[in-house]
TORKOL-4160 file (C-alpha; in steps of 0.2 Angstrom, whole numbers, padded with zeros to 4 digits, m for minus):
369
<pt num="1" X="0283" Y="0265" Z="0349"/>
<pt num="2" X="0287" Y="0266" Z="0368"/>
<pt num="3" X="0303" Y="0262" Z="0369"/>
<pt num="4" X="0307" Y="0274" Z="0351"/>
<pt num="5" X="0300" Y="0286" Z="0363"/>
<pt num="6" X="0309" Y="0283" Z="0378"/>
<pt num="7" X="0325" Y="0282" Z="0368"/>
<pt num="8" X="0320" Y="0301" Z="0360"/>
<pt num="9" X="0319" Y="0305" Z="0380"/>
<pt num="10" X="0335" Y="0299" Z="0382"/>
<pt num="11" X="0346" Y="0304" Z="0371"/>
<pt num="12" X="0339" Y="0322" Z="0376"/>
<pt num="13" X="0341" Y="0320" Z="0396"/>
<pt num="14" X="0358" Y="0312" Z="0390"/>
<pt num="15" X="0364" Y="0329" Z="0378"/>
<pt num="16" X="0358" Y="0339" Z="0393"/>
<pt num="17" X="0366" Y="0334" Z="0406"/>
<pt num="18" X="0385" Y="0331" Z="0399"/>
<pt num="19" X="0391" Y="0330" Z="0418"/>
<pt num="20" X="0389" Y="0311" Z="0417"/>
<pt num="21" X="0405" Y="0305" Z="0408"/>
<pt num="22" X="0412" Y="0324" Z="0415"/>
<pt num="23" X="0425" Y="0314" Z="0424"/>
<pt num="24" X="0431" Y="0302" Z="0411"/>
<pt num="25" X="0435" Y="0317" Z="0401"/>
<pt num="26" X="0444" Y="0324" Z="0414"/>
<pt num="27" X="0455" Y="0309" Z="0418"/>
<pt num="28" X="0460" Y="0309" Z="0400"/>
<pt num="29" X="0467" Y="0326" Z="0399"/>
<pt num="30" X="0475" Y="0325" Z="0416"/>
<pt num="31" X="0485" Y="0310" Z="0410"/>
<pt num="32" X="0488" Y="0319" Z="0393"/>
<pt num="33" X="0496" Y="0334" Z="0405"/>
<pt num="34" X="0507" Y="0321" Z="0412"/>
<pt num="35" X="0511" Y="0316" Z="0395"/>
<pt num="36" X="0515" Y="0329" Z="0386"/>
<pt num="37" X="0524" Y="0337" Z="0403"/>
<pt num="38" X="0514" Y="0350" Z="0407"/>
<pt num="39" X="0510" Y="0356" Z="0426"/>
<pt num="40" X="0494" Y="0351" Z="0432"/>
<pt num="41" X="0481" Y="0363" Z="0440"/>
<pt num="42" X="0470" Y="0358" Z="0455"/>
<pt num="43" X="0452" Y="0366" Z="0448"/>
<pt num="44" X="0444" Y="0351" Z="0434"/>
<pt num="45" X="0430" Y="0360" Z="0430"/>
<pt num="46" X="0441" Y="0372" Z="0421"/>
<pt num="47" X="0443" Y="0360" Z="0408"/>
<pt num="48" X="0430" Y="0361" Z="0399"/>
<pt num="49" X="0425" Y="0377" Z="0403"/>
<pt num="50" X="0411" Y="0383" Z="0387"/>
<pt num="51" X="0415" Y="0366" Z="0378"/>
<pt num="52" X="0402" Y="0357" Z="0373"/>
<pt num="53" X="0399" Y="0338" Z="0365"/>
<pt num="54" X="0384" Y="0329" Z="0358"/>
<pt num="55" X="0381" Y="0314" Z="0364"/>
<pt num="56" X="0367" Y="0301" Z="0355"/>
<pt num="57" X="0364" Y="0285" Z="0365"/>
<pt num="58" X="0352" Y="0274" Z="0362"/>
<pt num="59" X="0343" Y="0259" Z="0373"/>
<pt num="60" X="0328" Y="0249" Z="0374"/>
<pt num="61" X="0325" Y="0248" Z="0392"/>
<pt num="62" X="0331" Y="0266" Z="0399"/>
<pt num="63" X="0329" Y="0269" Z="0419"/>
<pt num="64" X="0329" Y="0288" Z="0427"/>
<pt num="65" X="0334" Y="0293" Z="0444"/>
<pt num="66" X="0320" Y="0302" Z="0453"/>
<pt num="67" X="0302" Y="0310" Z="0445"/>
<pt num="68" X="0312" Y="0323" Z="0434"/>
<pt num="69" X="0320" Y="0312" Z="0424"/>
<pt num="70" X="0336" Y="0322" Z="0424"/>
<pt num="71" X="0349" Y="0308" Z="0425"/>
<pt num="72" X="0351" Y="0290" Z="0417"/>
<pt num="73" X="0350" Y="0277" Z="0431"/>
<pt num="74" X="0356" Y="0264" Z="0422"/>
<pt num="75" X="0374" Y="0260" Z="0427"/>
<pt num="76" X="0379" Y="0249" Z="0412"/>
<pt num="77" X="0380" Y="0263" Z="0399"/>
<pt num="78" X="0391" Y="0273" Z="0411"/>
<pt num="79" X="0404" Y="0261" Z="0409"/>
<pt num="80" X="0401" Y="0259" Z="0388"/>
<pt num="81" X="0403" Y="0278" Z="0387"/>
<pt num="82" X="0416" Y="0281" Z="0399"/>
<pt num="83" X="0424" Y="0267" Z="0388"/>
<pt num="84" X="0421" Y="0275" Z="0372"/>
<pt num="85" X="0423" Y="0291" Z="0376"/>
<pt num="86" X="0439" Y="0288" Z="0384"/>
<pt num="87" X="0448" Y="0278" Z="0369"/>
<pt num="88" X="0442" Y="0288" Z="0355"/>
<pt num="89" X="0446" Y="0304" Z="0367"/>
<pt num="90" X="0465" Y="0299" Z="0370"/>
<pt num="91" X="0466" Y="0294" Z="0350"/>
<pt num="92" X="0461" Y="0310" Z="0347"/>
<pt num="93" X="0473" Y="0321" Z="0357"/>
<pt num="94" X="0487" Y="0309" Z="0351"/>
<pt num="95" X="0483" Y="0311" Z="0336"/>
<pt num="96" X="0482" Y="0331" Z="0336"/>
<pt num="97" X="0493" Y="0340" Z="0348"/>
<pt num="98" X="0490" Y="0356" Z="0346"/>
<pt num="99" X="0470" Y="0354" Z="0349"/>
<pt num="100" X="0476" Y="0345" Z="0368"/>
<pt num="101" X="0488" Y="0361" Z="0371"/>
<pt num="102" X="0475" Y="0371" Z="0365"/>
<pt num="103" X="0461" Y="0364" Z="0378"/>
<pt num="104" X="0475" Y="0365" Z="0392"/>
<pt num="105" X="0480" Y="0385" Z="0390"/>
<pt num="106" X="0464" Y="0389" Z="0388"/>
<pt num="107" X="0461" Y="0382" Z="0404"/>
<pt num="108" X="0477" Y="0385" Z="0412"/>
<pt num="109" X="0472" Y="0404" Z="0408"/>
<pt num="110" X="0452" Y="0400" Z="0415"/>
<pt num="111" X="0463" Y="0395" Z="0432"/>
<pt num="112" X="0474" Y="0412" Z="0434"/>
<pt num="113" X="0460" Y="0423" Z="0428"/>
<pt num="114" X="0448" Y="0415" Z="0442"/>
<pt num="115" X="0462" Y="0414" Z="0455"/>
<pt num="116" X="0465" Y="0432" Z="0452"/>
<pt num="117" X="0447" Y="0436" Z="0451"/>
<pt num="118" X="0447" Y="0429" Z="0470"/>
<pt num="119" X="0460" Y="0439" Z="0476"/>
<pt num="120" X="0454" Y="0454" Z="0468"/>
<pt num="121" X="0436" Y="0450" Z="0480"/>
<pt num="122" X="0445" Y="0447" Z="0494"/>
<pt num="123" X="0454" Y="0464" Z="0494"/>
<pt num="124" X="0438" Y="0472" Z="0491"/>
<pt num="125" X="0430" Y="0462" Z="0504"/>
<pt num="126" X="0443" Y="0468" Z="0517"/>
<pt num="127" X="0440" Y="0487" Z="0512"/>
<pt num="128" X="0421" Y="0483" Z="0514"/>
<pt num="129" X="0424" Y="0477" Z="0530"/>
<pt num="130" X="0433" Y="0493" Z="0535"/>
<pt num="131" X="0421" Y="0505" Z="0531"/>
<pt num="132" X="0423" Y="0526" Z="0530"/>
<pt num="133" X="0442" Y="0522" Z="0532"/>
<pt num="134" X="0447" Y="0514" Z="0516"/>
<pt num="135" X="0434" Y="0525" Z="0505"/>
<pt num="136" X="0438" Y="0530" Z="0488"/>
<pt num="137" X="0451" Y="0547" Z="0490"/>
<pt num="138" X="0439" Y="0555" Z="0477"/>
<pt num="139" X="0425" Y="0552" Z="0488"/>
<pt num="140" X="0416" Y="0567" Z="0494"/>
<pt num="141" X="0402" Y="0558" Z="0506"/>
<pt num="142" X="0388" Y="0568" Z="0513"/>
<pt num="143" X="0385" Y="0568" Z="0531"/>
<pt num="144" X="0368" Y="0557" Z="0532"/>
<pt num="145" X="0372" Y="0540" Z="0537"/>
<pt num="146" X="0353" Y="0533" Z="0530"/>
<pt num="147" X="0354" Y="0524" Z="0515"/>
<pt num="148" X="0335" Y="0528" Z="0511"/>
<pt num="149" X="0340" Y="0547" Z="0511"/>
<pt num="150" X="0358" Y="0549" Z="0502"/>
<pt num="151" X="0363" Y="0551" Z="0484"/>
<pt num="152" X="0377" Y="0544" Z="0476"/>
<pt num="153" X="0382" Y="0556" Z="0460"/>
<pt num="154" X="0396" Y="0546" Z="0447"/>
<pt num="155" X="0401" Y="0563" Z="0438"/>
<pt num="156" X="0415" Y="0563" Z="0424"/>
<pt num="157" X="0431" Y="0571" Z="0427"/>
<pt num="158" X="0438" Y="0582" Z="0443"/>
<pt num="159" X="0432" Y="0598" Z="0434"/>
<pt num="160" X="0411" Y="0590" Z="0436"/>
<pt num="161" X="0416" Y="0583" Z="0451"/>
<pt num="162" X="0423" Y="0600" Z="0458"/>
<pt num="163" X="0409" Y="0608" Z="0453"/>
<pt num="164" X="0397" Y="0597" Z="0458"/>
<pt num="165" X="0405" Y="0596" Z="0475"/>
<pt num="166" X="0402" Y="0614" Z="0479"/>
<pt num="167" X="0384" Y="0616" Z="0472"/>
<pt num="168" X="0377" Y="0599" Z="0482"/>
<pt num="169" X="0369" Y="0597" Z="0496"/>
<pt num="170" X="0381" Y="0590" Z="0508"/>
<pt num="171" X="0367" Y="0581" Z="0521"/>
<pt num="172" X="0363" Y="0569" Z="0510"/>
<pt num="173" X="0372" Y="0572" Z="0492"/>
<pt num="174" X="0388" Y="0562" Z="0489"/>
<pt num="175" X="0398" Y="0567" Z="0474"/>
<pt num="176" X="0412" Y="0553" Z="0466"/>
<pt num="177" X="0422" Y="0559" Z="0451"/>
<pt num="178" X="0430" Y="0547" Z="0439"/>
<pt num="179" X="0443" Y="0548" Z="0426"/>
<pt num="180" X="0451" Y="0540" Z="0414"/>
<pt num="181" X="0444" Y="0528" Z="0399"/>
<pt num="182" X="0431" Y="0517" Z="0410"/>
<pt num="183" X="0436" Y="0498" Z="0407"/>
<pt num="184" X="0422" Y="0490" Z="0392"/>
<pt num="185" X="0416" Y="0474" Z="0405"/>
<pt num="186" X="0407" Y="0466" Z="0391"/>
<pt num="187" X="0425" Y="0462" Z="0383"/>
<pt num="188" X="0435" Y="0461" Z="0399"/>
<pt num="189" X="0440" Y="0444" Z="0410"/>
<pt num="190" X="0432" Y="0443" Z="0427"/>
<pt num="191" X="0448" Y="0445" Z="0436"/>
<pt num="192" X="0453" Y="0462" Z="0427"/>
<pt num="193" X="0434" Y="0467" Z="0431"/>
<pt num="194" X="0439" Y="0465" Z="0450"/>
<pt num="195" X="0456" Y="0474" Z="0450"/>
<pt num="196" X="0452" Y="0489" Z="0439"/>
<pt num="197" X="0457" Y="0505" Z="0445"/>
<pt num="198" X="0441" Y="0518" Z="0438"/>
<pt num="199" X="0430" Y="0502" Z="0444"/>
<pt num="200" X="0437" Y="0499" Z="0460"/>
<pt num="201" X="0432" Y="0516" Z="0468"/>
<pt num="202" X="0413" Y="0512" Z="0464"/>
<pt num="203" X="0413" Y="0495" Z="0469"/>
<pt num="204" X="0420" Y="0501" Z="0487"/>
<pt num="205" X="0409" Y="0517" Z="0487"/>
<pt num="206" X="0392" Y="0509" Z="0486"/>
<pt num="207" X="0400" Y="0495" Z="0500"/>
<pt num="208" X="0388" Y="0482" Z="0493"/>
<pt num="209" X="0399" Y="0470" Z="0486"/>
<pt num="210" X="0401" Y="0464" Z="0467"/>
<pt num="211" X="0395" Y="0450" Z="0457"/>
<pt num="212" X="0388" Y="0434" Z="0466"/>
<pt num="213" X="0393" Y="0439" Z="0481"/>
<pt num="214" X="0383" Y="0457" Z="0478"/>
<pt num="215" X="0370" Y="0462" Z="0494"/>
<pt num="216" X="0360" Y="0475" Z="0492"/>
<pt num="217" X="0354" Y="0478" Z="0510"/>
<pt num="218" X="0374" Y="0485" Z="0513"/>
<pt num="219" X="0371" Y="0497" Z="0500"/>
<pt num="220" X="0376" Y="0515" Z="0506"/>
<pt num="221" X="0365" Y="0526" Z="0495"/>
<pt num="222" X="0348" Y="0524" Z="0486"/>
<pt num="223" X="0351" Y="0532" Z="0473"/>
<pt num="224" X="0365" Y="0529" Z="0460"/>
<pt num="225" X="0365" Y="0544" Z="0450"/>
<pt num="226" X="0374" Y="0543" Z="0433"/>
<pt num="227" X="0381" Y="0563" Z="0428"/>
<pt num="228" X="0389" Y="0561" Z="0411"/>
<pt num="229" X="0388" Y="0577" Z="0400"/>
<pt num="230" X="0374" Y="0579" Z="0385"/>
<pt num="231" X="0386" Y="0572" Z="0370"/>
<pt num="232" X="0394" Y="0557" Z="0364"/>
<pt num="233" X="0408" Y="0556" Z="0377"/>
<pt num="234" X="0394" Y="0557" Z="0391"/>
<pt num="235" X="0383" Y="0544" Z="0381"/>
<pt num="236" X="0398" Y="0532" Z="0378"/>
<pt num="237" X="0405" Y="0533" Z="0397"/>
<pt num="238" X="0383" Y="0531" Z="0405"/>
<pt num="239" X="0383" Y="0513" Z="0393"/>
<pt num="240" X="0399" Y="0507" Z="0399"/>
<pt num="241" X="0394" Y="0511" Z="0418"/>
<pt num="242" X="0377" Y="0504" Z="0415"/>
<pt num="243" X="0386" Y="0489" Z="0406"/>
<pt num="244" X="0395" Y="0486" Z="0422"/>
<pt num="245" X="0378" Y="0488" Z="0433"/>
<pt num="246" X="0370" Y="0474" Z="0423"/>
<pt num="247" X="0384" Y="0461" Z="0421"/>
<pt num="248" X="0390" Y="0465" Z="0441"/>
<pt num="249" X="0377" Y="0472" Z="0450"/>
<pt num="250" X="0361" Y="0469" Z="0443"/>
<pt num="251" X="0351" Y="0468" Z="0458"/>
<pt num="252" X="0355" Y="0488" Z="0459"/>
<pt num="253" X="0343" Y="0491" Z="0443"/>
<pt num="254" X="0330" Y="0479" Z="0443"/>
<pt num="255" X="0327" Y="0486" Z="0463"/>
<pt num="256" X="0327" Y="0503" Z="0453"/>
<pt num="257" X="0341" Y="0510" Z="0460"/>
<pt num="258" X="0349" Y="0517" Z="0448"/>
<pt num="259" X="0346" Y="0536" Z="0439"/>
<pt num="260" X="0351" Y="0548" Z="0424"/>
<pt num="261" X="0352" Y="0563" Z="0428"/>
<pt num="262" X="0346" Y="0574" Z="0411"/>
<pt num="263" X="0359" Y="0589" Z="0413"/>
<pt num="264" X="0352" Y="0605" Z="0401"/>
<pt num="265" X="0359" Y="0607" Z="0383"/>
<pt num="266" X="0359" Y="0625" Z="0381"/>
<pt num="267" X="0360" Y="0644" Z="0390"/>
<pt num="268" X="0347" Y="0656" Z="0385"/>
<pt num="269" X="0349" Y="0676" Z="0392"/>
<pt num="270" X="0340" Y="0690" Z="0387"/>
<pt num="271" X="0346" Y="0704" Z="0397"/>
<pt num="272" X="0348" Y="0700" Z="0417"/>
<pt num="273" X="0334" Y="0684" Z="0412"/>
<pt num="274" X="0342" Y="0667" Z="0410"/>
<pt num="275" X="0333" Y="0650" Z="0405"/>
<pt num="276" X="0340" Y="0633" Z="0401"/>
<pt num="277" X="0335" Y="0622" Z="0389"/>
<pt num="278" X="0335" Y="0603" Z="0388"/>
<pt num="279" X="0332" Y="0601" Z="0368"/>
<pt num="280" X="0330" Y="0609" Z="0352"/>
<pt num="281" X="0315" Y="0609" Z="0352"/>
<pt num="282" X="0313" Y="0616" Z="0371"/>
<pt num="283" X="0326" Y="0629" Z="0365"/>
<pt num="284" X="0316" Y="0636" Z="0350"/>
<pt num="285" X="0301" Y="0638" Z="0362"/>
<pt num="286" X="0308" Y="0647" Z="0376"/>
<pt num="287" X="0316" Y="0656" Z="0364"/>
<pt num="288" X="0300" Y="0662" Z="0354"/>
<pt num="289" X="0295" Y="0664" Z="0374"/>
<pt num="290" X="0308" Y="0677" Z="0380"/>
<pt num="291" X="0305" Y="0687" Z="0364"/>
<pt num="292" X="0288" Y="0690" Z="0370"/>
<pt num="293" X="0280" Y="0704" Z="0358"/>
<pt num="294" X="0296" Y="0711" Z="0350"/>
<pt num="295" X="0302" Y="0696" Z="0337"/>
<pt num="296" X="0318" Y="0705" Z="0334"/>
<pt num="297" X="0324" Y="0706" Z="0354"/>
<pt num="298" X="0340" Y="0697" Z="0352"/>
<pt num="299" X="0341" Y="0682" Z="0365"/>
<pt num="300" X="0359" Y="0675" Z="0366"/>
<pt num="301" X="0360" Y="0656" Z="0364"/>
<pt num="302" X="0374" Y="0644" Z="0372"/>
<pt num="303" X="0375" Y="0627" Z="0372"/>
<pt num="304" X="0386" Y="0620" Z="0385"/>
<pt num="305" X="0399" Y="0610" Z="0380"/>
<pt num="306" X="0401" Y="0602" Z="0396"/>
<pt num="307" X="0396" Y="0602" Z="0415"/>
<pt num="308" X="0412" Y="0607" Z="0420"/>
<pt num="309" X="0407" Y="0623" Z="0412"/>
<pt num="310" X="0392" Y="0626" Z="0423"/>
<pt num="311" X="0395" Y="0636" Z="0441"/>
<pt num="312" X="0393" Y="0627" Z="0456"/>
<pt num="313" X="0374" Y="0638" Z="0457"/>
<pt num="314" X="0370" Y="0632" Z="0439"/>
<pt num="315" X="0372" Y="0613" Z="0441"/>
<pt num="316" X="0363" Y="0613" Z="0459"/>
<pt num="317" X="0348" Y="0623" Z="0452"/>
<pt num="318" X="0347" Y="0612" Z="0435"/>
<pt num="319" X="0354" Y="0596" Z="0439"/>
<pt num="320" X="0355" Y="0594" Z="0457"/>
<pt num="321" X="0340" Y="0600" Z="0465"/>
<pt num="322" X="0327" Y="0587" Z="0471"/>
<pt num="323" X="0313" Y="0602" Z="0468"/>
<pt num="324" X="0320" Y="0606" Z="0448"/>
<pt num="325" X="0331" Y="0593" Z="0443"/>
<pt num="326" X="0326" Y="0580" Z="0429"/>
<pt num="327" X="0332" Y="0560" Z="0433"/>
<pt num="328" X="0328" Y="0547" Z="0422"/>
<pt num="329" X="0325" Y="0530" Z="0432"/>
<pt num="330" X="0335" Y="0517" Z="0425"/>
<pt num="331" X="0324" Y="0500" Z="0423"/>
<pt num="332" X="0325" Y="0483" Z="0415"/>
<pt num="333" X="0308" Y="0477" Z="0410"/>
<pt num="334" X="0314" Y="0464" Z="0399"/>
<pt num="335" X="0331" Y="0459" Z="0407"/>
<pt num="336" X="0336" Y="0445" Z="0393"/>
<pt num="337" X="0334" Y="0460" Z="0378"/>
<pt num="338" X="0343" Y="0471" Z="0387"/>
<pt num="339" X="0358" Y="0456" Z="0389"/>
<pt num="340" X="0357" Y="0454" Z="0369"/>
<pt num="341" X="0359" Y="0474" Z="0367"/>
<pt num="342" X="0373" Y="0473" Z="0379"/>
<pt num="343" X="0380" Y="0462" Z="0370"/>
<pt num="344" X="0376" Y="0467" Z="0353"/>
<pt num="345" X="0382" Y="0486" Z="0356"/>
<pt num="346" X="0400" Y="0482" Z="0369"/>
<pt num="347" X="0405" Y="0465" Z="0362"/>
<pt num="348" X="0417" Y="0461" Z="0352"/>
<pt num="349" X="0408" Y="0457" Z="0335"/>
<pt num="350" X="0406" Y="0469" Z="0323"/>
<pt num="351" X="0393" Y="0462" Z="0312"/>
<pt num="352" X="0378" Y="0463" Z="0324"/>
<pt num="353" X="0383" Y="0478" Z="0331"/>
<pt num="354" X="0384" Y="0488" Z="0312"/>
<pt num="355" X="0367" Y="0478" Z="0308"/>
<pt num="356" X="0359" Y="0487" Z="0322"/>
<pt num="357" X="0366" Y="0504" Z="0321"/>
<pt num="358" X="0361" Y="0504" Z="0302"/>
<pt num="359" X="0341" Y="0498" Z="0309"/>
<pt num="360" X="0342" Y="0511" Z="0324"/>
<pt num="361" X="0352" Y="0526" Z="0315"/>
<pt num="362" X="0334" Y="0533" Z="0312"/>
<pt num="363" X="0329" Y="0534" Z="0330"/>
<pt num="364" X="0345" Y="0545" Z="0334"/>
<pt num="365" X="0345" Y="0563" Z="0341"/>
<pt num="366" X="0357" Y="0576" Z="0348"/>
<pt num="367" X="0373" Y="0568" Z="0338"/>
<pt num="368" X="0388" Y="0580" Z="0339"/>
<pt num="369" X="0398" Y="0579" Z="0322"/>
């Protein structure tokens, strides 16, 4: 019953820790390269790059390296399953050719991808390094130089940003328009991540970094602050930007970095008296409110349709304004369910994501049509 067990143990160590016939595998698809003709890249690992093989070994006597028992120590079965592995592997790519030219483009495209991945850090890197003098053209920056007291405002189009350049408060309130369809990261290759034009401007405005290399104590501002109008468009373009957060710079929103601002929904006047709403509901009240005692005073109700329509005055005074403004913190209690709705809402599959629409289509509110 022991040695069942310790070849149970085994044959689960062995499943997770492929790496140990990793270079037999590798030889044989090099020497299938020289074969078939093909140039040879420098980077192995690529190989098997999300490849995955199930291994069952068994032996009566198994002996592990160190208290974990995360690797085989005994040297005999390296040489049986390098053995096996490597006739029955060259059989099989003999055997079908396309499968072997398959596995090499898939990692001859793993190798440019990451190569222009690097290139694309490094030129962000260099801008970094430079500081104020390769900011983002679009940049308006405020004058405060403290992280702990500046804002960095993401707005929608050069209309918003316009606008929302002249209403701020220029001592400590940066305002960065962007334009364009924003680049889904959830579908998209690391190396067209790096080198995206509407992404770029971010990653170099916040000075921090991206990805692994990501350092949160060169941040410039403390406060992201997503503006995105109150419809669909804004909705859509908030997700891929927060998409982009979580998969590049995550550290932003689990260190709570990141905001929402809540711009109003509609205009009420009533003579020289104006109010804003943020909701239906908060409309009809203050709309019963302005009417006071006369039920048929006419109030005049308009929604606005984007924050490009708002004067500089209106967007300081109902988004802007640290005194009256309304920001939504954006935070990640359960960082692994917040992946799978990533995932689920910006991937590629369809399936899962119709499933969810139809089980959350209840919860929706505020859906133009």
């Amino acid at each position: 019953m022991l040695n069942f067990l310790k070849i149970l143990l085994f044959c689960f160590v062995f499943i997770n820790k492929l790496t140990y016939h990793f270079s037999c595998q590798t030889d044989i698809v090099f020497l299938y390269i020289k074969f078939i003709g093909m140039k040879p890249f420098s980077d192995r690992q690529l190989i098997f790059l999300k490849m995955y093989a199930v291994i069952s070994v068994k032996l009566t006597n198994p002996q592990f390296e160190g208290q974990t028992k995360a690797k085989l120590g005994n040297s005999e079965m390296r040489t049986l399953v390098d053995s096996v592995v490597f006739d029955r592997l060259s059989q099989f790519l003999e055997e079908n050719p396309a499968v072997g030219r398959m596995i090499i483009e898939k990692a001859l495209t793993a190798s440019r991808a990451r190569e222009a991945a690097r290139r694309a850090r490094e030129n962000i890197r260099r801008k970094n390094g430079l500081e104020g003098f390769n900011m983002p053209d679009k940049l308006r920056d405020c004058n405060d130089r403290d992280p702990s007291l500046t804002e960095l405002y993401i707005v929608e189009g050069d209309s918003a940003g316009g606008s929302a350049t002249q209403g701020r408060d220029s001592r400590f309130q940066a305002i960065l328009p962007l334009w364009g369809k924003m680049l889904n990261v959830e579908k998209a290759r690391a190396d067209k991540v790096y080198g995206n034009d509407k992404l770029t401007p971010v990653i170099t405005a916040l000075g921090a970094g991206l990805g692994d290399e990501f350092d949160i104590n060169k941040l410039r501002y403390h406060k992201v602050i997503i503006m995105a109008d109150a419809d669909v468009d804004g909705s859509h373009i908030r997700t891929l930007l927060l998409t982009f957060f979580f998969r590049f710079m995550r550290p932003l929103i689990d260190g709570g970095y990141v905001y929402s601002a809540i711009p109003p929904l509609y205009k009420l006047n009533r003579g020289k008296t104006a109010r804003v709403a943020f909701s239906d509901e908060e409309r009809d009240k203050i709309s019963a409110e302005m009417r006071g005692d006369n039920p048929n005073a006419k109030i005049d109700i308009n929604r606005f349709k984007g924050l490009g329509e708002m004067d500089p005055h209106e967007l300081w005074e109902t988004t802007m304004n640290p005194e009256t403004r309304t920001l939504k913190q954006i935070t990640l209690e359960d960082a692994v369910h917040a992946d799978e709705v990533f995932t689920v809402l910006m991937g590629e599959k369809v399936e899962p994501r119709k499933a969810f629409i139809e089980q959350n289509a209840k919860y929706a509110v505020n859906i133009d049509i």
